[in-house]
C-alpha positions as CSV (number, residue, x, y, z in Angstrom):
1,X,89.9,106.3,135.8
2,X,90.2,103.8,138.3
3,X,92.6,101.1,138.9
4,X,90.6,98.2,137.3
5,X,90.4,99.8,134.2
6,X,94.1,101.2,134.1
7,X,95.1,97.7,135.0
8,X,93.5,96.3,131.5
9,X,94.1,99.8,129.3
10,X,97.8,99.7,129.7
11,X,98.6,96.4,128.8
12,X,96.1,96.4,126.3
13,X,97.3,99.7,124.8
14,X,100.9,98.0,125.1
15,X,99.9,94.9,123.5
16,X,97.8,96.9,120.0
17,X,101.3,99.2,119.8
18,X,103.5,95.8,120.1
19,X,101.0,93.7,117.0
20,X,101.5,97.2,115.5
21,X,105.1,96.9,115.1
22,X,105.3,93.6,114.3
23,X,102.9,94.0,111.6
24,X,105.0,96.7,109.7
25,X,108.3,94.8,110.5
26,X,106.8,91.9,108.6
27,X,105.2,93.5,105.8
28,X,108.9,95.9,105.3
29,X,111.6,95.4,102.9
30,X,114.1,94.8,104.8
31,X,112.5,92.0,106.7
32,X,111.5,90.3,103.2
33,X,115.4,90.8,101.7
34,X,116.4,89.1,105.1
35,X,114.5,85.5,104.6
36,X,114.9,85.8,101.2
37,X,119.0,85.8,101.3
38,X,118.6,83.2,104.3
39,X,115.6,81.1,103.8
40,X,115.0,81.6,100.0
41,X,112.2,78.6,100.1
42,X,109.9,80.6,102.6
43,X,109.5,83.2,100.4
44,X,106.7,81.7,97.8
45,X,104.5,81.2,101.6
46,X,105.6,84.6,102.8
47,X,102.6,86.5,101.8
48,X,100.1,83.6,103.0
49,X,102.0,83.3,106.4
50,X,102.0,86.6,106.7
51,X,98.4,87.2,106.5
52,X,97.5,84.0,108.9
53,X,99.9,85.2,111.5
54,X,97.9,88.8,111.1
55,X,94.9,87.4,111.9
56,X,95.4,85.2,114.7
57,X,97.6,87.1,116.8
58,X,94.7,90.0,116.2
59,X,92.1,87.8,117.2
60,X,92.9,87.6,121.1
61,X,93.6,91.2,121.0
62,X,89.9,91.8,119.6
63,X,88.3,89.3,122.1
64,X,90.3,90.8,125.1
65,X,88.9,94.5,124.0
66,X,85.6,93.2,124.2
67,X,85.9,91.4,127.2
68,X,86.9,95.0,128.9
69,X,84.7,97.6,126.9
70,X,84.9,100.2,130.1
71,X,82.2,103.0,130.8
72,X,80.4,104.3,127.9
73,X,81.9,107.6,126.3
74,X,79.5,108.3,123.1
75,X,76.2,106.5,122.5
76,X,74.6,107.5,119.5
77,X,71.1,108.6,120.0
78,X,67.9,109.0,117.6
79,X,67.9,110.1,113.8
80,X,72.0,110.2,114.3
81,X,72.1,106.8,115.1
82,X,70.7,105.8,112.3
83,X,72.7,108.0,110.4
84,X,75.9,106.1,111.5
85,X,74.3,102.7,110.9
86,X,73.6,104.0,107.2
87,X,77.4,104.9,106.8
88,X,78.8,101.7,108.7
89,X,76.7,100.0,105.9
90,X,77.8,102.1,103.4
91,X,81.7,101.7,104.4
92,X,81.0,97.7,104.3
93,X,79.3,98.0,100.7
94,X,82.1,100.0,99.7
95,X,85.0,97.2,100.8
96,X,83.0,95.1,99.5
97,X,83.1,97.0,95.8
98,X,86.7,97.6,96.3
99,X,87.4,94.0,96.2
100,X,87.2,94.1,92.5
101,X,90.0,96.2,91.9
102,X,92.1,93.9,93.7
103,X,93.9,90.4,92.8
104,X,92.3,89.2,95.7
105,X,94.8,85.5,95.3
106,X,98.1,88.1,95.2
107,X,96.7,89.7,98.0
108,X,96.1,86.5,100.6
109,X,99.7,85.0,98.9
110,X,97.8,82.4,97.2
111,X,98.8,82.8,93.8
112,X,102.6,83.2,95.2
113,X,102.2,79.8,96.6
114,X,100.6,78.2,93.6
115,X,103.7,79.3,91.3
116,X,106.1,78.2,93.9
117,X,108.1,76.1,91.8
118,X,108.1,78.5,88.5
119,X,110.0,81.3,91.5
120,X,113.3,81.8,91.1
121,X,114.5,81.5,94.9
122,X,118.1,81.5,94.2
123,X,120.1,83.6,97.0
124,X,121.2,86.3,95.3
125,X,120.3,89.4,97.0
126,X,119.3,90.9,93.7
127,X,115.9,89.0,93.5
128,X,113.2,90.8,93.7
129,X,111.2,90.7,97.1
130,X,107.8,92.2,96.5
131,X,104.5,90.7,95.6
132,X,103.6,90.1,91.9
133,X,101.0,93.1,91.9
134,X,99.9,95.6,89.8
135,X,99.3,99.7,90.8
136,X,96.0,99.8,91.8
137,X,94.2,103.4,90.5
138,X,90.5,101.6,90.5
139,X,87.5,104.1,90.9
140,X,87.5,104.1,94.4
141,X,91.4,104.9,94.3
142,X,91.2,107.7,92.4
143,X,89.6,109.6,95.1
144,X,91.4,108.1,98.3
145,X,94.8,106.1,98.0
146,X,93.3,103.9,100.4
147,X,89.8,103.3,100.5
148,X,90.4,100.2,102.7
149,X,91.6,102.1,105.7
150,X,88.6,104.7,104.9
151,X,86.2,102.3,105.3
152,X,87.3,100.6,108.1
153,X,88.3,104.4,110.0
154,X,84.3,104.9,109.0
155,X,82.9,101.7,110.0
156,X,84.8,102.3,113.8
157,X,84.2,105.9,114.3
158,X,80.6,105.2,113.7
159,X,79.9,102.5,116.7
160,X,78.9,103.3,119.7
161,X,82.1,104.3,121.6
162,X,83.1,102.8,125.3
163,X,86.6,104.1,126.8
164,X,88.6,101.1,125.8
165,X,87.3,101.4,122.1
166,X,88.0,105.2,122.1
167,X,91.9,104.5,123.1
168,X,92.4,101.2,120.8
169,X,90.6,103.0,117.9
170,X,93.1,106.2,118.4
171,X,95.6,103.7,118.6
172,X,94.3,101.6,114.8
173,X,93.8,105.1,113.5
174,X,97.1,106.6,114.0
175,X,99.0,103.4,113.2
176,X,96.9,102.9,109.7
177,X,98.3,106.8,109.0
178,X,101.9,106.1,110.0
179,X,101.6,102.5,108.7
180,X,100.5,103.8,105.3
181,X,103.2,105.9,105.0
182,X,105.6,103.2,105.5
183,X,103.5,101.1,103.1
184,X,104.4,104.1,100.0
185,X,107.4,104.3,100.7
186,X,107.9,100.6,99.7
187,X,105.5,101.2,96.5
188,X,107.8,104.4,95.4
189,X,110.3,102.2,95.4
190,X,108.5,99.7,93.3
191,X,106.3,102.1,90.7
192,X,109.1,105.1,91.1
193,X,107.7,108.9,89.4
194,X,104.2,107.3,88.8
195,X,103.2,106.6,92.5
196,X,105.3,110.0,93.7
197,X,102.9,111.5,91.4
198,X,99.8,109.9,92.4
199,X,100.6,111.0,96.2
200,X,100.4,114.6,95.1
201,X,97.2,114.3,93.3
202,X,95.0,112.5,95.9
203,X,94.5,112.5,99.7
204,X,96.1,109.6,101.9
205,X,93.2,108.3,104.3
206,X,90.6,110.9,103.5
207,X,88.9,112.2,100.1
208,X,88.9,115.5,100.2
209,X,86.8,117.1,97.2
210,X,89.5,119.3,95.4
211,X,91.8,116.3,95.5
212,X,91.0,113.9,92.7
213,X,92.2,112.1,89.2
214,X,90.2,112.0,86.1
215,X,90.2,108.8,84.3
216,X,92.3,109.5,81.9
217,X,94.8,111.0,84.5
218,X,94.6,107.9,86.4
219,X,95.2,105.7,83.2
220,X,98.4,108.1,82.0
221,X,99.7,107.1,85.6
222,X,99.3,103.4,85.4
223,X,101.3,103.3,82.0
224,X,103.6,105.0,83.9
225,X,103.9,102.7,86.6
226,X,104.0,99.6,84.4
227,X,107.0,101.4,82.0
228,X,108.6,101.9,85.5
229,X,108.1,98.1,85.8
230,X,109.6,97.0,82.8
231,X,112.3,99.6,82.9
232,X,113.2,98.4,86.5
């Protein structure tokens, strides 16, 4: 590897692990409890500034990858090349389907915003900090607890592959498995015995064909969660 392209893997390696820690520092608990006891009136934008800052501190990250691709490391050829461009597609209809089992306005902090004068923003450090969402056990979920970081793991690990891609996508892929671990914990704390159980029963990143809920498995888990809720 020669200098040129150590001089643009480092910093870019550093730069994906630093956005990487941010992100989760963000999105945790603690961070949340912290401007809620100080600045109670940011919380209502939280989610929706959240997701902004996401995307535009990613987007120079993205455009500098690009910029500096390096020497090619795995060009798919022939009948597999097509076979990758059928499962990239595949991934993309398949985020696109999981979309439905999502309040898409929770998600983005929309909703959040709209009821920001029916929120209780008071100081007390008993308010509660996370996002007014459901547990999510939709088709797609019952199979893989998150098909979003499947698809997107399928729709990279299918491109054609140049050195800086290789590193930055090892880097995405192990921060989506630490980062979803982090992301559980925060929903054990919110749907308690339901979601524990739920992580037993299917895989994290990958469905794996022994590991899966029927429907009516999946449906005993979501009353579950919501009598958490309420009991909570």
């Amino acid at each position: 590897m020669n200098n040129d392209i150590t001089n643009t893997l480092v910093p870019l390696g550093l730069a994906f692990i630093a956005y990487f820690v941010s992100h989760s520092l963000l999105a945790s608990l603690w961070m949340k409890s912290t401007v809620q006891r100080h600045w109670p009136q940011l919380m209502p934008a939280y989610r929706l500034l959240f997701n902004v800052l996401s995307i535009l501190l990613l987007i120079p990250l993205i455009l500098w990858m690009q910029a500096n691709p390096g020497p090619p490391i795995w060009l798919w050829q022939g009948a597999l090349a097509w076979l990758m461009k059928g499962l990239t597609l595949s991934a993309v209809l398949g985020f696109l389907w999981s979309l439905k089992a999502y309040d898409n306005s929770v998600f983005l902090g929309i909703t959040q915003w709209k009821n920001r004068h029916n929120t209780n923003t008071g100081t007390s450090t008993n308010t509660n900090t996370t996002d007014p969402e459901q547990l999510h056990i939709s088709t797609q979920h019952r199979f893989v607890r998150h098909p979003w970081y499947f698809f997107f793991l399928v729709i990279m690990w299918t491109q054609d592959l140049h050195l800086t891609q290789v590193i930055v996508y090892g880097l995405i892929t192990a921060y989506l498995f630490i980062g979803s671990r982090l992301e559980e914990q925060k929903l054990i704390v919110q749907f308690g015995e339901a979601y524990i159980n739920y992580r037993k029963q299917v895989p994290g990143l990958f469905p794996l064909p022994w590991r899966w809920l029927s429907k009516k498995e999946a449906e005993y888990l979501l009353a579950l969660a919501t009598k958490s809720q309420v009991n909570g």
